[in-house]
N, C-alpha and C positions, 0 to 999 in steps of 0.2 A: 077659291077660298076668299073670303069677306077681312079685308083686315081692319076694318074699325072691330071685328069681333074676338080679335085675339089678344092677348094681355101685351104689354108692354113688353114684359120679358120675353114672350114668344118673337113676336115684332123683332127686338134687339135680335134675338139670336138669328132668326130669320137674315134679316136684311144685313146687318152691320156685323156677321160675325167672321167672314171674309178680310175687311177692311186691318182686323185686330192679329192675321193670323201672319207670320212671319212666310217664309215662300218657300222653305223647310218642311211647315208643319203645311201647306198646303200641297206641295207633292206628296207627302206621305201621306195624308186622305184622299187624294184623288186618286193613287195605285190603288191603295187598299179597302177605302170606301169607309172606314171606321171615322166616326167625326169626334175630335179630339175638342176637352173644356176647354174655352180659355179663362185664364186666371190674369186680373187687372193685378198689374203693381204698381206702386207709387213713383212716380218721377224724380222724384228724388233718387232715388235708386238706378237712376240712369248713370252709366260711365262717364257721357258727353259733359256733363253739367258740373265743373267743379263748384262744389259747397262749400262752405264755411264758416267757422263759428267764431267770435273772438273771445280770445284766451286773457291776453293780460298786456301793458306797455309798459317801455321801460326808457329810462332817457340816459343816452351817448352822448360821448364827446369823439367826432371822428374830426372828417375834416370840416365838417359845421355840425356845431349844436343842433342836435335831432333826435325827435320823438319817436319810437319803434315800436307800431302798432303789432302783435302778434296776432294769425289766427289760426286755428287746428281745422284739416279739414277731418275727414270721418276715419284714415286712416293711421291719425294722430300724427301727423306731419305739420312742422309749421311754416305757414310763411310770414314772409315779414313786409311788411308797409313801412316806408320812410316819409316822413316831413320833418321840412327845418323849422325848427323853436328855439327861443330864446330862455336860456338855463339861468340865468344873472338871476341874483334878489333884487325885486323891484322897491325894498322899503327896509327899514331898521338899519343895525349896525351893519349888515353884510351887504347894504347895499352896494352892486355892479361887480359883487363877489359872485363866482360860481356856486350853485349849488350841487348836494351831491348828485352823483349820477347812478342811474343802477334803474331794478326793478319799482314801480309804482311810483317813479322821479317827479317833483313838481317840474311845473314849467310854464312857459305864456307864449302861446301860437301870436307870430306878427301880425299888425293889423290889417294888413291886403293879403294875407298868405295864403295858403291851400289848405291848409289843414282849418282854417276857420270855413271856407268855402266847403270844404268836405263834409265837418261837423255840422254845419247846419244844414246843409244838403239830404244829410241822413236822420238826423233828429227831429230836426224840419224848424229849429229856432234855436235862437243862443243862449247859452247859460248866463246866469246874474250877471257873473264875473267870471272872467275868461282866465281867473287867477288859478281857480278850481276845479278848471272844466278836466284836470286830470282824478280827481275825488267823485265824479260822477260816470267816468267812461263807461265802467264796468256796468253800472246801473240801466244804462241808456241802451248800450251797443248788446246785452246778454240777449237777446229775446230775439232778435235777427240773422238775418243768413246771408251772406255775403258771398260774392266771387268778385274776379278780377282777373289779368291779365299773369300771369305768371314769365318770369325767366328763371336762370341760374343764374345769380353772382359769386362770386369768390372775397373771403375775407382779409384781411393782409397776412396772416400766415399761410392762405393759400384752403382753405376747407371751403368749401361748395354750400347754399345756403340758399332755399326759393326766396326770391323777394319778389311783391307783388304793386302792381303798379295799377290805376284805375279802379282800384275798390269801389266797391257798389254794393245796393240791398238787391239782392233778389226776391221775387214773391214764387214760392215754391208751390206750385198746382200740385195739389194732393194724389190726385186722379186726372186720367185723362179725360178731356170731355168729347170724346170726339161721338157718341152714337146724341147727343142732348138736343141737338135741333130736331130730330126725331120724335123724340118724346114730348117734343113741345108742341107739333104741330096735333100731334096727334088727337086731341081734343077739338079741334078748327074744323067746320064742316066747309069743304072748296067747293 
């Protein structure tokens, strides 16, 4: 059989469709002789690969002033990211006052600290002012997909809670590419 004359799709199933079958569904074609579709699914749907979206932040007072990145992953769980900030008003009457603490809290990431190294890590450049960069989180961080290193901690009443450590974007490959170098020579006279 000539394969520069079969279609692509023939090609794939031909050669690469082996490669796609779990070792399951290849004993069960190879007793029965019945050759079973496969159907691609997205990688994202993989178990291995914790995903992540972020949710919203909020600023503590524990035992250092610190900003509590939230993220949900697809099961609606959240975990949490820790960095130390500084909570004080940098200006007016409340100056070197605490401000409040809670959901959507101001704050000012120190200026060698990790949480600026993170932010821009992932944005890929700093905000105007670093006063605000809590009023833009939400804006910057929505459209990404995040993992990270997960543990359990415990809170001082003693409840259990993931917190994540090493946050990162991940780029989520929609599809696998494994039959593409295939398709691509395939045009190429050797």
């Amino acid at each position: 059989m000539n394969l520069r004359k079969m279609s692509s799709e023939k090609h794939m199933e031909r050669n690469e469709r082996v490669k796609f079958q779990t070792s399951d569904e290849w004993i069960e074609e190879y007793s029965s002789g019945i050759v079973a579709p496969y159907v691609r699914k997205p990688l994202s749907e993989s178990p291995s690969i914790l995903t992540l979206k972020y949710d919203h932040h909020r600023t503590a007072k524990a035992k250092s002033n610190s900003v509590i990145l939230s993220f949900v992953d697809a099961n609606g769980d959240s975990h949490d990211a820790f960095f130390n900030v500084d909570l004080n008003s940098q200006r007016g009457v409340k100056k070197g006052k605490q401000r409040k603490v809670g959901e959507g809290g101001q704050f000012l990431p120190p200026k060698r600290g990790k949480f600026r190294k993170w932010y821009i890590s992932i944005v890929g450049k700093a905000p105007n002012r670093w006063s605000v960069v809590h009023k833009q989180l939400r804006s910057r961080l929505r459209g990404l997909t995040f993992t990270g290193d997960v543990d359990t901690s415990y809170t001082s009443d003693g409840r259990p809670f993931k917190r994540l450590k090493n946050v990162r974007v991940i780029h989520i490959q929609n599809w696998d590419k494994i039959g593409t170098n295939d398709e691509q020579y395939w045009d190429i006279p050797f």
